[in-house]
ZADO-1210 file (C-alpha; in nm, 4 decimals, padded with zeros to 6 digits):
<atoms>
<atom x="00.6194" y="14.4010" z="11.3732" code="UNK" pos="1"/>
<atom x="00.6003" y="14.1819" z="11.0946" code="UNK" pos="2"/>
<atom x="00.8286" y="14.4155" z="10.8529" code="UNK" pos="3"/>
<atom x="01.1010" y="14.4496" z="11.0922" code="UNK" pos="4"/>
<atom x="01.1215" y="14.1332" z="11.1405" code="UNK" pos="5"/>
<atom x="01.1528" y="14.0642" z="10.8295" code="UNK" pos="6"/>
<atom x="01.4475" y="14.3238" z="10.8253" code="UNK" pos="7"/>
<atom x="01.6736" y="14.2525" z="11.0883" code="UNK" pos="8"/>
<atom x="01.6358" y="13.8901" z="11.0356" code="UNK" pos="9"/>
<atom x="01.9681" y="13.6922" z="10.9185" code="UNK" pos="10"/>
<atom x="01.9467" y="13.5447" z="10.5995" code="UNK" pos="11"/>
<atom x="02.0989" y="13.2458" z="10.7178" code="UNK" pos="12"/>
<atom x="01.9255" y="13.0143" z="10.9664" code="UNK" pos="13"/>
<atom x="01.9909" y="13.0013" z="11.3679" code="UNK" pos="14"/>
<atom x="02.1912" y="12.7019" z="11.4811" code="UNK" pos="15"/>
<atom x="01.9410" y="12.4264" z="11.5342" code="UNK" pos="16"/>
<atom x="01.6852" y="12.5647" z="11.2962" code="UNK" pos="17"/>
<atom x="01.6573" y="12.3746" z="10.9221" code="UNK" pos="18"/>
<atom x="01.7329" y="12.5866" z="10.6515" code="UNK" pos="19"/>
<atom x="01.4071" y="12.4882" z="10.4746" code="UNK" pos="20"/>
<atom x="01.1992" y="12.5638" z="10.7822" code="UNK" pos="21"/>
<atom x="01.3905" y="12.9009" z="10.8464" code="UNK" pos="22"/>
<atom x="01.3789" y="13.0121" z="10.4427" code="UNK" pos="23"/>
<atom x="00.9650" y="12.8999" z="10.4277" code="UNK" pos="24"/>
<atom x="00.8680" y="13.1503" z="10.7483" code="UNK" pos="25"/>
<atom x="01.0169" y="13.4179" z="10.5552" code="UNK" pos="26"/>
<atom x="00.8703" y="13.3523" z="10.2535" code="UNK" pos="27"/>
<atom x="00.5284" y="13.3152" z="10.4394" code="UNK" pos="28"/>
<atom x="00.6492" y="13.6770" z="10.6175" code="UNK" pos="29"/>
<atom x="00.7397" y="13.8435" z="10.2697" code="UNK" pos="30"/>
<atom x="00.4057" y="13.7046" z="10.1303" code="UNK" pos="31"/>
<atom x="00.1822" y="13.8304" z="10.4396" code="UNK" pos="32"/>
<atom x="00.3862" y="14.1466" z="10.3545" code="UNK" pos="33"/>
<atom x="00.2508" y="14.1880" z="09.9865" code="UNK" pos="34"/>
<atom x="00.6034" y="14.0951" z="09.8442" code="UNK" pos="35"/>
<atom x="00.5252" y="13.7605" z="09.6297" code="UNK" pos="36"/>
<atom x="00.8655" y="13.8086" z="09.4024" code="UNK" pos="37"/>
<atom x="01.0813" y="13.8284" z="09.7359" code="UNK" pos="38"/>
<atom x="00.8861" y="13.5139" z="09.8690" code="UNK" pos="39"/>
<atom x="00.9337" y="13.2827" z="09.5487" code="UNK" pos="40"/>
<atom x="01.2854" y="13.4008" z="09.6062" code="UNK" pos="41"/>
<atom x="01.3547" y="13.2064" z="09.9297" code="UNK" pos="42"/>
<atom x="01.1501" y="12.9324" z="09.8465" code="UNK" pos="43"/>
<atom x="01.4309" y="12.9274" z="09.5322" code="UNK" pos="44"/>
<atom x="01.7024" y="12.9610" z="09.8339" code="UNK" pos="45"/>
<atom x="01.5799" y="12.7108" z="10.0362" code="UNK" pos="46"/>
<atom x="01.5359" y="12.5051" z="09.7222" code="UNK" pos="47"/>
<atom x="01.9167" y="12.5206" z="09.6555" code="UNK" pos="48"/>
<atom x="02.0070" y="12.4638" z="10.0306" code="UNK" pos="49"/>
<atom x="01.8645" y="12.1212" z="09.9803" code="UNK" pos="50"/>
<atom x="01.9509" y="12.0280" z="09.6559" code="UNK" pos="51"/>
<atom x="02.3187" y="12.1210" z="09.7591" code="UNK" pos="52"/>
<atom x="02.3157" y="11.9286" z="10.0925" code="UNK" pos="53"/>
<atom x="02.1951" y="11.5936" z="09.9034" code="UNK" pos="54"/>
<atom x="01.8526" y="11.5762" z="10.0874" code="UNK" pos="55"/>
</atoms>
């Protein structure tokens, strides 16, 4: 369930969810999935998303 999730899941967040909290449950997905390179990658995406939005 987990991997299609993870699939057919937008890359950008739902209206009302933060971008950090949205980008860290896939990262924790990816990781649960055995995919640590993917996860660093939207911790780096979240990462941006905040550093580009001042916070």
């Amino acid at each position: 369930m987990l991997a299609d999730w993870i699939k057919t899941a937008d890359l950008l967040p739902p209206k009302g969810v933060p971008a950090l909290a949205w980008h860290g449950a896939r990262a924790q997905a990816l990781l649960r999935l055995q995919n640590p390179q993917a996860a660093l990658t939207e911790v780096e995406i979240a990462r941006q998303r905040q550093h580009s939005f001042g916070r």
